[in-house]
Each structure stands twice: as C-alpha cells, then as structure tokens.
C-alpha positions in Angstrom: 7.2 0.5 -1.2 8.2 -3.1 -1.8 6.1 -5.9 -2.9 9.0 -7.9 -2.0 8.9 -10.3 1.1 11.9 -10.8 2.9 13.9 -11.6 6.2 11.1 -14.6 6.3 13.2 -17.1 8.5 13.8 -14.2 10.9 12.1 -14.3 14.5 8.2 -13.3 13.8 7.6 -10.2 15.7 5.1 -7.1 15.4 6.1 -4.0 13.8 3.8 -1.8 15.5 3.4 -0.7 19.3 -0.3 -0.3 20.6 -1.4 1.4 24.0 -3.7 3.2 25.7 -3.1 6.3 27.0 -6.1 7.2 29.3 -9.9 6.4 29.4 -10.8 7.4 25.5 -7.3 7.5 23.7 -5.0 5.3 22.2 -1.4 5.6 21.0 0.1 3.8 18.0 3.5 3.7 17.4 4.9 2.7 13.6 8.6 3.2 13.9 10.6 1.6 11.4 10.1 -0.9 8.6 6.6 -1.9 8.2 6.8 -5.3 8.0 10.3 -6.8 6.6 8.7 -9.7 6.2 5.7 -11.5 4.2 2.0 -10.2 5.6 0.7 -13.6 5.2 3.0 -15.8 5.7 2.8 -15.8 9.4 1.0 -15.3 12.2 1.2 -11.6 12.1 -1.8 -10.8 10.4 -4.4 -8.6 9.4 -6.6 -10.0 11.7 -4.1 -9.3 14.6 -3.7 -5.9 13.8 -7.8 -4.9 13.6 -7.6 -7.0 17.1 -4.8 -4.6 18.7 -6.5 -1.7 17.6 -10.1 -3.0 18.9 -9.1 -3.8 21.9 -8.1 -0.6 22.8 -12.2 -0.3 23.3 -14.2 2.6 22.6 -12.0 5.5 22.6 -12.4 8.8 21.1 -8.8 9.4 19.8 -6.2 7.8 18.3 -2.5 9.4 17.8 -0.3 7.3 15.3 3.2 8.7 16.0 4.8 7.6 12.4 8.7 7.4 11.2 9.7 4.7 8.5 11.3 4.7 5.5 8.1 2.5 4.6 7.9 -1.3 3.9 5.5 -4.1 2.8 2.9 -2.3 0.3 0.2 -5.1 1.5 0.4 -4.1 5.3 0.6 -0.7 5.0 -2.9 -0.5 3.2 -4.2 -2.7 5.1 -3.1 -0.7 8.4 -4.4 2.5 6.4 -8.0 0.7 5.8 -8.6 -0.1 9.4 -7.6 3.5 11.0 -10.1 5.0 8.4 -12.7 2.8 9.2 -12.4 3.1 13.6 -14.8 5.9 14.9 -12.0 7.6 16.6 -10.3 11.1 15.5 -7.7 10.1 14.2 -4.1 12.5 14.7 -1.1 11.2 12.4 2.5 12.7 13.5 4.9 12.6 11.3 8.3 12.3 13.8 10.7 12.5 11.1 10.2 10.5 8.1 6.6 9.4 6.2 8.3 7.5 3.2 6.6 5.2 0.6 3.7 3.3 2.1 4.6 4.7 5.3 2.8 8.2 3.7 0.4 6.5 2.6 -0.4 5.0 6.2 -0.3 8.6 7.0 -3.6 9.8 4.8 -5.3 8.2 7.2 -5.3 10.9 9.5 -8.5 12.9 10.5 -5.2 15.6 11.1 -1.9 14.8 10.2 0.8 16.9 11.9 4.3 17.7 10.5 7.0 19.4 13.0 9.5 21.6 11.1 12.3 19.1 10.0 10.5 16.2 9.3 10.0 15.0 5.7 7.6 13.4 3.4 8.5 11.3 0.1 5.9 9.4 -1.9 6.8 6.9 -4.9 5.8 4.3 -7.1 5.2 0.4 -6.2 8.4 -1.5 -7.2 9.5 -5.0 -6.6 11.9 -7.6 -8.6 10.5 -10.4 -10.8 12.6 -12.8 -13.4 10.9 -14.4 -16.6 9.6 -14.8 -19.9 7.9 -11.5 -21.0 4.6 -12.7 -20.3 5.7 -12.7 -17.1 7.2 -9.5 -16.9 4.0 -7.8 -17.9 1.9 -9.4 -15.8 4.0 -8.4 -12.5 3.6 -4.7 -14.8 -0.1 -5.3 -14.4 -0.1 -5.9 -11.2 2.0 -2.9 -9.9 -0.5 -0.5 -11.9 -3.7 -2.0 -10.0 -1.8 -1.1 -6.6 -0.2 2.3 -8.1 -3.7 2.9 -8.8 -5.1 2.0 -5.1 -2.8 4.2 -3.9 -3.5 7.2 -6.2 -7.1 6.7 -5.1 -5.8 7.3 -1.3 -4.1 10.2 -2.1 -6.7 11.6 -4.1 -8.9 11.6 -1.2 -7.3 13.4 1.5 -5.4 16.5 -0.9 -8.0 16.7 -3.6 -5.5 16.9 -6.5 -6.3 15.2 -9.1 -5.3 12.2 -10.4 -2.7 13.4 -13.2 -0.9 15.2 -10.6 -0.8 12.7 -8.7 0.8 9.9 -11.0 2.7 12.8 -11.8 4.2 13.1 -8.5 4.8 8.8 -7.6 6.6 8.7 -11.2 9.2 11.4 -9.7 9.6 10.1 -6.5 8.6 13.5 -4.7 10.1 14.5 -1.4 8.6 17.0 0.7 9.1 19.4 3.6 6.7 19.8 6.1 5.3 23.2 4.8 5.6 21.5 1.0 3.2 18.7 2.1 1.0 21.6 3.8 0.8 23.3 0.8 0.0 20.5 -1.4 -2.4 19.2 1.0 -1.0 16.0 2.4 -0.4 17.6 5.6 -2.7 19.8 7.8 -0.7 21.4 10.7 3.4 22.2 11.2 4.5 21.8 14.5 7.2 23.9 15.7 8.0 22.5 19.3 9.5 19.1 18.2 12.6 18.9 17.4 14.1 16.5 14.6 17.4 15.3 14.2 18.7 14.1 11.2 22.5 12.4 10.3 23.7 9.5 7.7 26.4 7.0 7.6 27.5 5.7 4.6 24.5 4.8 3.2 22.5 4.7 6.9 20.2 7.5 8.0 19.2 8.0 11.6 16.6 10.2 11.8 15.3 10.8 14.6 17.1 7.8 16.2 15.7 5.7 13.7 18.5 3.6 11.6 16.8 3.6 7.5 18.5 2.6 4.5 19.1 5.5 2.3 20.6 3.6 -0.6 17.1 2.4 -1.8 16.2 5.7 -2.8 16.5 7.1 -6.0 16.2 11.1 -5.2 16.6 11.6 -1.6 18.2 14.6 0.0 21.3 15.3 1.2 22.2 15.0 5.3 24.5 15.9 7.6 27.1 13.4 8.5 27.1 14.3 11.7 23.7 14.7 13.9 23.2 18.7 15.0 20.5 20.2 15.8 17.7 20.9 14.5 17.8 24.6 12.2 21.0 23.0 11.5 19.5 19.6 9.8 16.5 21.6 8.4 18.5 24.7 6.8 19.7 21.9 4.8 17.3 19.3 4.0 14.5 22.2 3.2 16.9 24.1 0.8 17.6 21.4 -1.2 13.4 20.0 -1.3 12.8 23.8 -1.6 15.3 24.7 -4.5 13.6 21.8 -6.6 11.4 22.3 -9.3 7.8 21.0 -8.7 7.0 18.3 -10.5 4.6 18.5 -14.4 3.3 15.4 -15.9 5.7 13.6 -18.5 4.8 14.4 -21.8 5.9 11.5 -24.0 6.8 12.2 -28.1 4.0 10.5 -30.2 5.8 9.0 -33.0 3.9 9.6 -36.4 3.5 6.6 -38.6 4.7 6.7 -42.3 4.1 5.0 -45.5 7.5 3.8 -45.4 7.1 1.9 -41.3 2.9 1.7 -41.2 2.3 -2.2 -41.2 -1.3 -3.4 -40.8 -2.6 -6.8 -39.6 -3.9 -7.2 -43.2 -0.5 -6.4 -44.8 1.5 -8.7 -42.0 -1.6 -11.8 -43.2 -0.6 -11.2 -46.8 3.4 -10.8 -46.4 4.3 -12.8 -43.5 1.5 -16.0 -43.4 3.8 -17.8 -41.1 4.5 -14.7 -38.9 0.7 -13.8 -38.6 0.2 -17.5 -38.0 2.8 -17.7 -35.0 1.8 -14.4 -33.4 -1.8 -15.2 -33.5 -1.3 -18.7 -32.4 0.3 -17.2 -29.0 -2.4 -14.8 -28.7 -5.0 -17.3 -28.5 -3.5 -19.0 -25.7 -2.6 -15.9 -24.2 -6.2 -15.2 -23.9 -7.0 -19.2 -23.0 -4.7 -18.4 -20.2 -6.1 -15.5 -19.4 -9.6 -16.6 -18.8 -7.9 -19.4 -16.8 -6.7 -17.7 -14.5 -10.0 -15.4 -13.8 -12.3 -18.6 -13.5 -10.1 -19.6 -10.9 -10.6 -16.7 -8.9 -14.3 -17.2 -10.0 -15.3 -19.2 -6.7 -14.8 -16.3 -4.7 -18.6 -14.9 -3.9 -17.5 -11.4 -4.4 -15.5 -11.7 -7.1 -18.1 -12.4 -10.2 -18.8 -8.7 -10.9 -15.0 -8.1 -11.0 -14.0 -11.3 -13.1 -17.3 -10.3 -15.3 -15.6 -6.7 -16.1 -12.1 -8.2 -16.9 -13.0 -10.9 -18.8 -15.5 -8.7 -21.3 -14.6 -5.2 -20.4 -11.1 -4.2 -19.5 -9.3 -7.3 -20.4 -7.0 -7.6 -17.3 -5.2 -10.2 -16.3 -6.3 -12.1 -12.8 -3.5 -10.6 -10.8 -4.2 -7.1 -11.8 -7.6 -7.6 -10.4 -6.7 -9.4 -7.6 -6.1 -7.1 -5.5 -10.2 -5.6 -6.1 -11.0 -8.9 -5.7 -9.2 -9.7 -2.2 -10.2 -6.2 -0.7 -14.1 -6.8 -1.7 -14.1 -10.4 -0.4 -12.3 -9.6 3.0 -15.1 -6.9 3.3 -18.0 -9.3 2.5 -16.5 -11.6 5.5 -16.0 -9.0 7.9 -19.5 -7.4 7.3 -21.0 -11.3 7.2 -19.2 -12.0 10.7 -20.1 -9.1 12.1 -23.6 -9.6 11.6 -23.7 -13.1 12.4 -22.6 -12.1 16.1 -24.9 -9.5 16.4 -28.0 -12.0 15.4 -26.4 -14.3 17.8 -26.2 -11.9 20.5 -29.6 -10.4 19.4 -31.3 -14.0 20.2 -30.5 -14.5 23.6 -28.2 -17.7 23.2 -25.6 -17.1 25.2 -27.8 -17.3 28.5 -28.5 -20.8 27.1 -24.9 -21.7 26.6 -22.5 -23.0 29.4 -20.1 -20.6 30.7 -16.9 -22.5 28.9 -18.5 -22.2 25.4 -18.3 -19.3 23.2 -19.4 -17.9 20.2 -16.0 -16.4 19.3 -15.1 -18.2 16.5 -16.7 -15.9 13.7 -13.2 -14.2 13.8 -11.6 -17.5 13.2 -13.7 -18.4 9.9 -12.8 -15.1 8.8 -8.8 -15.5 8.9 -9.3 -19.1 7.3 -11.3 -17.2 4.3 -9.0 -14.7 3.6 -5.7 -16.4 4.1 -6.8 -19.0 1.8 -7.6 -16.0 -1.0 -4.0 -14.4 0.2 -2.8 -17.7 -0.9 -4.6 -17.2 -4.2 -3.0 -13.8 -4.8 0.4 -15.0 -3.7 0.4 -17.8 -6.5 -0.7 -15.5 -9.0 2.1 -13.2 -7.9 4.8 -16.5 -8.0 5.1 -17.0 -4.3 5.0 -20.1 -2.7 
C-alpha cells in the first residue's frame, strides 16, 4: 500500500461501483487500484463515498465483491471505517486478489469469503521521500503510526496478536484461501467460483483484472498462459503452501565494551565542540518539534493527543497526525449529525419555504476536514 499520490492530472473518476440489488441489499464493487490518485486532492472524497453508500437506504446487506492489487493507504481505511460503521451485514468476496490495503478493506467483513484460487497478501506501508535525515525519519514516523492503524485492524478480526502480526507485514505474507482461513483472516472457502490467473511480463490478469506484479517483493509464480482453474491453483497454492510460516525477527543485541562504550559525560569532557554541536541541533530539533504540534493545536480534538506527544511519547506532529485527523473527522460527523436531528426534532422545516434546506451540515463537514487533510498533507511535503 502506497502513500504515494499519482496519475493526479489524469481524468477524476470513482474507483468504486455502488448498486442496489433489491429492497434491503446493496452491492459494492472495488475492482482494481484503489485510488491511483490523491484522496484529497479532488473531488472524490470521503464524503462522496459515505454518500454512495448511504444512499443505498436502509438495507440489511451489503456484499463488497473485492479484487485489487491495493492502492492509496488513506482511502482504503477510510472505505474500511465506513463499512464497519453501516448497520448492514456486511459479506466481503475475495474474487481473486485482496492485496495490501485492498486486505485490509477486506477486515471489514461481518463474513469474508474466499473461493479456492483466490489469494491474500498483506504488507507494510511504503512510499518514496528525498531529504536531509530529519526528514527521512520523520516520513519513518509517519509510516509506523499507519503500520500501526493497520495492525490494530487486523488485530481485531483474527485475534492474533500484535507480534505476529508485525511479524507477518515485515514479510510480506501471501496467502491461499484456506491459509487465510486458518489464520483467521478469512471465514468461508468457496468452491463454485472459479479463478483464473495468467501474467505477462510483469502484468497479471487475475481474474480479468490487469495488476502490476513488479511492485511486489515476494509474490508467486503464474502461469503464462490463463487455464483453468485446478490448473492456476495447483500452482499458486504449492508454492504459498511449500513456504515456511512466518516467526518474528529476532535482531543480535550488540554488547557494549570498555573499549566502544561512550557516555554523554565522557563525549562533554573529550569532545566539548562535538557535545556542543550535537546538542545545539537537538534543541532545535525539539523547538521544531513542539512547532509543529501547536500547529495542529487548533484542532478541538486534537489537545489530548498533542498533550501525550509533546510530554509523553515524544512524537513528532505527523506521526500523530493521522490520530488526530481520524478523532477530528469523528467529532464533525457526530456534531453534524446531531445538529440535524435537533433541527429535525424542532419542527423547522414546516416553517421553512419549500426551496430552502437544512442540508448544508454535510457541507461544513467537508470544509473541516479537507482543511485538516491539507494540514496532514503539508506535514507529509505535499502541496
């Protein structure tokens, strides 16, 4: 999963297919990319999305028919939070490939359903950043808050734990469909659909679905040519079968000597000048720092948060970011939402004219959080 926006002059389309599919179910359909462009830099927000998927009114079920190669880490949680949070059962079928954030979409499900063939892989955040080192480690700090988010959503539909987990992201772990059973990030295998499965060069087709292979570190082999299914899954399943499972890394502590131990007292006394320097740029590290947190610090919800960081935890404000935009697009939802029920509760609209609405909680909302996307996004180097 990419942090990466790109294709950004390209024709602004949806990536997602919404219908209805009788009185009290809806069908969504997530084939592809997730979003080869920026979440918020256009119209195609998160906003629109929770719209498409209320406006399917109050149905009972929901089926997302799922096969990407993943995408845009940023709309794939966000597509993740608003399933979870809709009434409906929610069904997740995997129809060929949950990959990246596109399995993590997938953890939604009330039941998610793998046919035989079709193939999970999970992995760490990544994106691309130049700079200073300062730099670097910040856009470090960053992927670990979001590594972490996603641990947390994997955590809570297999109940492994947390080691095992991180364990699994660092390794970039493909699964079968009776692997991701086992493990429990799957619930059902479904033997009646059949998936097909070819490459080439460095294209996949799955399932008629064109996906980049390249960009993957580990991935199995396929059949150059498309077959049939026992075919495709004879192969694909013996080589995710025939790997070892995954243990946590177990890094060498080195042990300190006489000869290499240098202490902060022993650097003061040898190297003045050195000590001098280093603290110097540690200090306005730490100015910078705290900079950056106040400036977040006008966001209602994100005192508690900025509070921790600042005194606790000592991250950096685009670590914490991410908390801070997911509690503050909360606090507006929950603040419009209750705003148009004290409105509807009153009895103005029989005392408004027919052309005048009170729609327009929805628009305050997008303002508020697209002006702390564009918060993030500068903390993150965008423009």
């Amino acid at each position: 999963m990419s942090l990466v926006p790109t294709a950004l002059n390209q024709e602004k389309k949806i990536f997602w297919n919404l219908k209805k599919t009788s009185n009290n179910a809806g069908e969504l359909s997530l084939y592809g990319t997730v979003s080869e462009w920026s979440w918020w830099d256009d119209e195609i927000t998160p906003r629109k999305f929770r719209d498409d998927i209320n406006n399917l009114g109050e149905v009972e079920e929901i089926v997302v028919k799922l096969n990407s190669q993943g995408g845009d880490v940023f709309a794939g949680l966000h597509i993740y939070q608003v399933l979870k949070e809709h009434k409906a059962h929610i069904t997740v079928r995997v129809e060929g490939l949950a990959a990246s954030i596109a399995s993590t979409i997938a953890m939604a499900g009330d039941k998610v359903i793998m046919p035989k063939g079709s193939m999970m892989m999970m992995h760490n955040p990544w994106t691309y950043t130049a700079g200073e080192a300062n730099e670097l480690r910040q856009t470090a700090d960053v992927l670990d808050s979001i590594r972490d988010a996603l641990v947390e959503v994997y955590v809570a539909k297999t109940g492994l734990d947390e080691e095992e987990i991180k364990s699994l992201l660092d390794s970039e772990t493909w699964m079968t469909s009776s692997q991701a059973v086992e493990r429990g990030f799957a619930d059902e295998i479904e033997e009646n659909l059949q998936i097909s499965a070819s490459i080439r060069g460095k294209t996949a087709v799955i399932n008629g679905v064109e996906m980049d292979w390249s960009q993957f570190e580990d991935a199995p082999e396929l059949p150059k040519e498309a077959g049939a299914v026992p075919s495709v899954l004879d192969k694909v399943s013996a080589v995710l079968a025939s790997r070892p499972k995954s243990e946590p890394k177990q890094e060498p502590k080195p042990q300190p000597t006489a000869s290499n131990e240098l202490t902060i007292e022993a650097l003061a006394s040898k190297h003045p000048d050195l000590y001098a320097a280093v603290l110097a740029e540690a200090t306005q590290k730490e100015r910078d720092r705290i900079k950056a947190l106040d400036e977040l610090s006008t966001v209602p919800s994100a005192k508690a948060i900025i509070e921790k960081a600042k005194y606790e935890t000592g991250a950096t404000a685009e670590a914490v970011a991410v908390d801070v935009l997911k509690a503050e697009s909360n606090r507006i939802q929950t603040i419009g939402t209750n705003r148009l029920k004290d409105a509807q509760n009153s009895g103005i609209d029989n005392l408004l004219p027919d052309d005048v609405s009170l729609q327009t909680t929805g628009d305050q909302e997008e303002q508020e959080v697209s002006g702390l996307a564009n918060k993030f996004k500068k903390l993150r180097g965008g423009k």
